[in-house]
N, C-alpha and C positions, 0 to 999 in steps of 0.2 A: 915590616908589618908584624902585628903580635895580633893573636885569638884564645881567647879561652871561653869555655863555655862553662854559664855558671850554675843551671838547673839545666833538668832533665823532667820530661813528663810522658806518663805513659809510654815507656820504653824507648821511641825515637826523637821525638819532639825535643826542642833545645834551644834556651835561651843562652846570648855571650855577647860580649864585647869584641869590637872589632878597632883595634889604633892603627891607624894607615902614618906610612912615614912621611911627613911634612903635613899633615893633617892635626889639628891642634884638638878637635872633637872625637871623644871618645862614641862609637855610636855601635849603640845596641841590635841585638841579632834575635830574632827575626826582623828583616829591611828591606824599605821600598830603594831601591835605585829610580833616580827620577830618569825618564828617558828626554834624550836632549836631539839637537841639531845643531850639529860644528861647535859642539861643547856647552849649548845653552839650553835648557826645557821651553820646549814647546809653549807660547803664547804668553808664556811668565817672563818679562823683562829683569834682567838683574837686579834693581833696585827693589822689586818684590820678592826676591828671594826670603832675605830675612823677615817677611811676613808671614815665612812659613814654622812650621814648629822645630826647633833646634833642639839638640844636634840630630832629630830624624833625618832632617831634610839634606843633609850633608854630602850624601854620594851621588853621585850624575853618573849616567851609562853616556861612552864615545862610541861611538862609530869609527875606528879609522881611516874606512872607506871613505866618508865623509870629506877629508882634506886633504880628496886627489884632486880637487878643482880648487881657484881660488889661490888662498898666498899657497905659497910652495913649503915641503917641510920643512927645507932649507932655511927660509926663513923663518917659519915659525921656529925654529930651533934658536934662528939668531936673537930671536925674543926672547927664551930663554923661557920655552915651551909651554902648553897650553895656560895651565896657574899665572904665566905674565900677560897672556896674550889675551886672556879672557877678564882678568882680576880676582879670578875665585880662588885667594891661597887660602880660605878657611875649608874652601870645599874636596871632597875628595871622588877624582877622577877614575873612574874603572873603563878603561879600553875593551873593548868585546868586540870583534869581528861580525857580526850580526845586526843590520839595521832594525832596530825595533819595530820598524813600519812594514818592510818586505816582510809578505805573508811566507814567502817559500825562498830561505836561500838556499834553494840546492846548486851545487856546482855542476855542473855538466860535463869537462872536458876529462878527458883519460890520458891527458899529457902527466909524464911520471913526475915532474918539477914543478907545476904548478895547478890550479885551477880558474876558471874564469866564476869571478862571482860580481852582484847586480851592484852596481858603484851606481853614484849621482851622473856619473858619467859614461855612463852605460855599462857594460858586461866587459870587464877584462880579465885580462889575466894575471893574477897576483902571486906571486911567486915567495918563499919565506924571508929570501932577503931582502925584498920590494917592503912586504908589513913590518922585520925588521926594521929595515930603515923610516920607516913611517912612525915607529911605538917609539925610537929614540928621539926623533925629533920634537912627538907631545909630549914625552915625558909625563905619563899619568902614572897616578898612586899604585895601580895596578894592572895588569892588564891579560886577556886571554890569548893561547895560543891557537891558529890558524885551525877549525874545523868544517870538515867534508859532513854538511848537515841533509840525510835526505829524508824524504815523507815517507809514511809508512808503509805506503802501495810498492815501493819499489821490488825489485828483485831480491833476494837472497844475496846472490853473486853482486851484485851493486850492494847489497848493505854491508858484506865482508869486504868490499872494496871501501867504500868510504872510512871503516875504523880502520882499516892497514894504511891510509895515506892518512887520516888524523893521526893518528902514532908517527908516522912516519915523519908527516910536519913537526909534531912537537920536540921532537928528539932536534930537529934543523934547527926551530925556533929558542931551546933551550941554549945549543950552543953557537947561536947567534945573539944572544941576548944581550942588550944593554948593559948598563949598570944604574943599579936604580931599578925600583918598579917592581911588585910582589908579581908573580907569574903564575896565573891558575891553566892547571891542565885541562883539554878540552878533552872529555868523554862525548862518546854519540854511541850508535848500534840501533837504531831505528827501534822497530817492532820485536827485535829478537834479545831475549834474554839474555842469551847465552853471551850475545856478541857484544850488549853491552858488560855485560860481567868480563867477558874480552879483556874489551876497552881500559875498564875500570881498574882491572890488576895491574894492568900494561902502564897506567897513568901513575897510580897509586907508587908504582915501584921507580918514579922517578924523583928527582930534587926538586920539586914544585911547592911552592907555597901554600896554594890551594888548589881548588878543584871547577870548571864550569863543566857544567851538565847541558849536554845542547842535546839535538831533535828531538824537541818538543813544540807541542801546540801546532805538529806538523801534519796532525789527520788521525791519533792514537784518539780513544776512548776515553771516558772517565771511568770505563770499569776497568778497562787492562791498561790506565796506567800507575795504580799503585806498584802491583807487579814488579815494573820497569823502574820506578825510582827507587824500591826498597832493593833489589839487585844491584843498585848500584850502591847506593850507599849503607850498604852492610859491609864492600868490601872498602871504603874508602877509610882511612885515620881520622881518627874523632877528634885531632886536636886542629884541624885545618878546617878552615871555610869552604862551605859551599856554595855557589851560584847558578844560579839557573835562570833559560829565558825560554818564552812563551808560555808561560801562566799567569793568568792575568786576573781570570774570573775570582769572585772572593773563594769559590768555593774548592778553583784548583789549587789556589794560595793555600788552603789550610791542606789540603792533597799533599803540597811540596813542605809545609813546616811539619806532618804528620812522618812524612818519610826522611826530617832530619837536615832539610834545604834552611841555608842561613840566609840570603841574598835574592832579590825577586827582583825584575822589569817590570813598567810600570805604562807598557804600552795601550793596557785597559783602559786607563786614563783619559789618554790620548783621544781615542776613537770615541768615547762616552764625551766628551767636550767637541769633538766635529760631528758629532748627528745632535748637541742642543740638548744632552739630558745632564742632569745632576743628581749623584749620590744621594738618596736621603736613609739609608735601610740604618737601622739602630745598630749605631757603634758599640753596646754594652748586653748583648743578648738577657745576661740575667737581670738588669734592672733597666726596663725600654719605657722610657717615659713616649706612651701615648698621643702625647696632646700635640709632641713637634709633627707627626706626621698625619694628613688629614684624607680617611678615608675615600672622600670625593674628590680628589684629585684625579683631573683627567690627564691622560698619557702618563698614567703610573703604576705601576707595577708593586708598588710599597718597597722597590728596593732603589729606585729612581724616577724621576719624574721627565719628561718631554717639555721644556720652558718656550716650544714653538708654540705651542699648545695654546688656542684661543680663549682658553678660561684663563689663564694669567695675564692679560692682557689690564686688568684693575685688580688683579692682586698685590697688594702695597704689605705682605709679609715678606720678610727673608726666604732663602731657601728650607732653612733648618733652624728654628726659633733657638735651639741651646747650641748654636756651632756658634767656635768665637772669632772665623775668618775672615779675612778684610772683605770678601764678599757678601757678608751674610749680616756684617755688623756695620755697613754704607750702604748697602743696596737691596732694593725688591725683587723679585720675580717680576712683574708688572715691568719693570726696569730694563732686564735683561732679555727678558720675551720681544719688546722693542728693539734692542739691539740687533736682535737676533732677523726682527720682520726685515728691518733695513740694512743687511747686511754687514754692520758695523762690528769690528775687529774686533774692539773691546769685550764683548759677548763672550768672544774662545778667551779672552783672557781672563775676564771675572769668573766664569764656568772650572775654567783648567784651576784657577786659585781656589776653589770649593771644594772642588773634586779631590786635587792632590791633598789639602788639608786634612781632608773626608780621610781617605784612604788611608793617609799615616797614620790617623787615628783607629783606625782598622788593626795596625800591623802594633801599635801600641796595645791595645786590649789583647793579640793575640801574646803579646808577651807578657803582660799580665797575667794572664792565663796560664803559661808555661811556668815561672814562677812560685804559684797559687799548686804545682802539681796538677789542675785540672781544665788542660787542655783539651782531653777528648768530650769532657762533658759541656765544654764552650764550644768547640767543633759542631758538635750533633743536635745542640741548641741554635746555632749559629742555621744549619741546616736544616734543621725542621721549622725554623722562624722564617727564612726564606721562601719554604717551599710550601707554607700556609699563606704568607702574603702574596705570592704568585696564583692560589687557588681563589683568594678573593677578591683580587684583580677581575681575573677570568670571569668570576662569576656576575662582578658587575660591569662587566661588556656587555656579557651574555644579557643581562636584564636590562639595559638600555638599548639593545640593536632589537 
């Protein structure tokens, strides 16, 4: 794996390239990781992959836990791991211990060798040689070491307990490692500063490739948690990638590109395509063409719209008149609001193909941005556009109830 990063804006923010090994696409940093199930994104069939924008769309988050039911890794191995077993040798595969969908993996047990964490298969116990033996058999591009992730309510005594068994695993996990596969250190430290800074020096001073940043989006603030991400990565080296999971909202995204985050999950996505809404909030703050987005739009927010919603029902526009996605340039609103009445599949999968397209274009403009040196003034634009079109939502509730 190679990283280099090639601007800087307003002091932490940071655009790079990331080449993963057997990955043929070079792909730019700040990135959506798409989030997947047993290797595949959610509602998007393979054959639409490439209908999404390349090489953004290139990295897939795994789940390992994932392929403890089903073929064995045994066999998957004999396939000659995930890349044969799936067909995506353009794509590149990031392993994270973390289901993008579990709201809370906290582990529970106090056993000193391992922890039980929430599998498809219920709550086991995964031990470092058990998710070794699991990362060698997928063989992904990259992958994270074993982290004790807990919410920020916990104890003191539980959160200096969960960074002494993350350390502790990574240290198992480094010298059980594969060959093959870039290796990001798992930092955690809940709500304490101090413990992630811990964490962070303890991670930093080993052979790792990069870095994953875990408990987050586990019960922390949006006000205390810059705090938390600048602590960590002020101590991390500038020449390795960062990744991080549970930020999702746009506004925590530019939260983790503000403190330096290369790498983002994209489980926002996810949940915005099973309740029926679609991205429409202006991909380019400084120049928003008005006309794609129409103030009477009911179940809308101006940053998303609700396609359950009985007024699209003879709406015959797209979602987003200048988007160029195979959703937006075959199909109406009107279209999908039907899918959606009669429970038809299709729905989450025209919606998930809107949305992810929506977003990478999000994460493009943000590097645009970084670039351009003026990240923080598309940040704060980006934010104060949001938080006027939320005010006149509201107010046209307010005036039709």
């Amino acid at each position: 794996m190679k990283f280099a990063v090639k601007a800087w804006s307003n002091g932490r923010a940071r655009s790079g390239v990331l080449q993963l090994g057997g990955c043929p696409s070079l792909i730019e940093t700040p990135s959506l990781l798409l989030s997947t199930r047993k290797g595949l994104p959610f509602f998007i069939p393979p054959d639409f992959l490439p209908s999404l924008p390349s090489p953004d769309s290139h990295l897939l988050q795994v789940c390992p836990f994932h392929f403890l039911e089903g073929l064995s890794p045994k066999t998957i191995s004999n396939i000659g791991g995930l890349h044969q077993m799936l067909g995506l040798h353009d794509y590149g595969l990031a392993a994270v211990g973390r289901d993008s969908i579990q709201c809370l993996p906290e582990c529970n047990s106090t056993n000193k060798i391992g922890a039980s964490f929430e599998t498809p298969c219920g709550r086991l116990l995964i031990k470092p040689v058990e998710y070794m033996e699991l990362i060698s058999s997928l063989r992904p591009n990259l992958w994270a070491t074993l982290a004790d992730e807990v919410p920020t309510w916990v104890s003191e005594k539980r959160n200096k307990t969960s960074v002494d068994r993350t350390i502790r695993w990574l240290d198992e996990c480094i010298a059980l490692s594969p060959a093959g596969g870039a290796v990001f250190g798992a930092i955690v430290g809940g709500s304490s500063i101090e413990e992630r800074q811990r964490c962070a020096q303890e991670v930093a001073g080993r052979n790792v490739s990069g870095y994953w940043i875990g408990g987050f989006g586990l019960g922390e603030s949006m006000d205390e948690r810059p705090a938390l991400l600048n602590a960590v990565t002020d101590i991390l080296a500038e020449e390795k990638p960062r990744l991080i999971c549970g930020l999702g909202l746009p506004e925590e995204v530019l939260q983790g590109v503000a403190a330096g985050i290369d790498l983002f999950d994209s489980v926002y996505i996810y949940h915005l395509t099973l309740g029926g809404f679609a991205l429409t909030f202006p991909l380019d703050e400084f120049d928003v063409n008005e006309s794609d987005f129409q103030q009477s739009d009911f179940g809308s927010d101006q940053t998303k719209i609700n396609l359950r919603a009985t007024s699209y029902r003879k709406d015959a526009s797209p979602i987003v008149k200048s988007c160029s996605c195979y959703t937006c340039q075959n199909h109406t609103k009107a279209y999908i609001n039907h899918l959606l009445n009669v429970h038809e599949m299709l729905a989450q999968i025209l919606l998930e193909i809107h949305n992810t397209h929506h977003y990478l274009g999000f994460f493009r403009a943000i590097r645009e941005a970084v670039k351009s040196g003026n990240f923080e003034q598309f940040r704060q634009q980006f934010i104060e556009g949001r938080r006027d079109r939320f005010a006149v939502a509201a107010a046209a509730a307010a005036a039709q109830a």
